[in-house]
C-alpha positions, 0 to 999 in steps of 0.5 A: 933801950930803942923800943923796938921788939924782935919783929921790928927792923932796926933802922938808921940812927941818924940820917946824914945832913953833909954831902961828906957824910952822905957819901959816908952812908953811900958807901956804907950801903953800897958796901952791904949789896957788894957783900951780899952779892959776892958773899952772901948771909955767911960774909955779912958782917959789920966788920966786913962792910966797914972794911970794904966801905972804908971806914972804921967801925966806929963810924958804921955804927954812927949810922947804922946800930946792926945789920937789919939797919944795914939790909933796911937801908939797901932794901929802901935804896933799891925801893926808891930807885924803882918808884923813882923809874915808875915815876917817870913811866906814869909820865907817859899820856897813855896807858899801855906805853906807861904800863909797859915802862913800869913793867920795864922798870920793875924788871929791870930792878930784879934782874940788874943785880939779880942775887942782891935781889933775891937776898932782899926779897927774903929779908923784906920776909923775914922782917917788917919795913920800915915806915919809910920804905912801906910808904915808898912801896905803897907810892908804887901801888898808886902809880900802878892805880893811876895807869890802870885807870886810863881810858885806854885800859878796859874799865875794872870793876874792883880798882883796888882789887885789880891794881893788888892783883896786877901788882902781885902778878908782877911781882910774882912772875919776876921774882920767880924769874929772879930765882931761875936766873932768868937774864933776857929781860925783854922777854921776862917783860913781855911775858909779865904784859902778856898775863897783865893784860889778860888779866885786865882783860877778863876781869873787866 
């Protein structure tokens, strides 16, 4: 028994500690996006991702006990990759210059592979993260926080509330563009800035 209940994602059964293996979980994850992507729920089996992994099954459930434990893995790949972007883009001194390399970030996040990004939109919906990949998330509502609260942006007076707020908006918006197929991403940003920005403003 894992103690887990139905409402709870498996996670991985052990986290790799040589390069070797590594590389044998890498593949294994990144095997999962590609038959999500061509294949969709229908074709996502562990036998699948084992064969285009190339690996044996044996070996995928060393890692990984089921598919949520394959799906939490790639949600908290993806997750990293876009704190790791916003990482870089609270760097930047001022305020709207970051904002704008977040926003950026998180387009490009949805739109790079943009039906993998939709099937892991439904799948964080449908079962609860990992705490792993919530504290990753949550690292980016921080980063979202520390931008709004510079002097170039108007002072709010709730910055909790704003910063749940414009994190929603963005999300909203590019998840939304996600599922039109939306591919321009420079003009799916600038729309996104545009409402954040009012936003920041009226509500100051």
């Amino acid at each position: 028994m894992t103690g887990q209940t139905a409402d709870q994602r498996a996670s991985p059964r052990k986290q790799p500690k040589q390069a070797r293996a590594r590389h044998t979980v890498d593949a294994i994850v990144e095997a999962s996006a590609r038959i999500l992507e061509e294949q969709g729920h229908g074709g996502f089996t562990t036998n699948a991702v084992a064969d285009v992994a190339g690996v044996s099954i044996g070996t995928l459930y060393q890692y990984f006990p089921d598919k949520d434990a394959l799906l939490g893995a790639l949600i908290a790949r993806e997750t990293g990759r876009l704190v790791e972007d916003a990482e870089a883009a609270c760097l930047m001194a001022a305020g709207h210059e970051a904002l704008d390399a977040v926003i950026h970030a998180a387009v490009r996040h949805q739109l790079r592979r943009p039906r993998l990004g939709r099937l892991l939109d439904f799948e964080e919906a449908r079962l609860p993260l990992d705490a792993g990949t919530q504290l990753v998330r949550s690292r980016f509502t921080t980063i979202v926080a520390e931008i709004l609260a510079r002097p170039d942006f108007p002072q709010q007076p709730d910055m909790a509330t704003a910063t749940g707020d414009v994190a929603s908006i963005m999300r909203g918006m590019i998840d939304a563009a996600g599922e039109r197929g939306e591919s321009n991403q420079e003009a799916l940003a600038a729309r996104v800035r545009r409402a954040v920005l009012g936003y920041l403003s009226m509500s100051a």
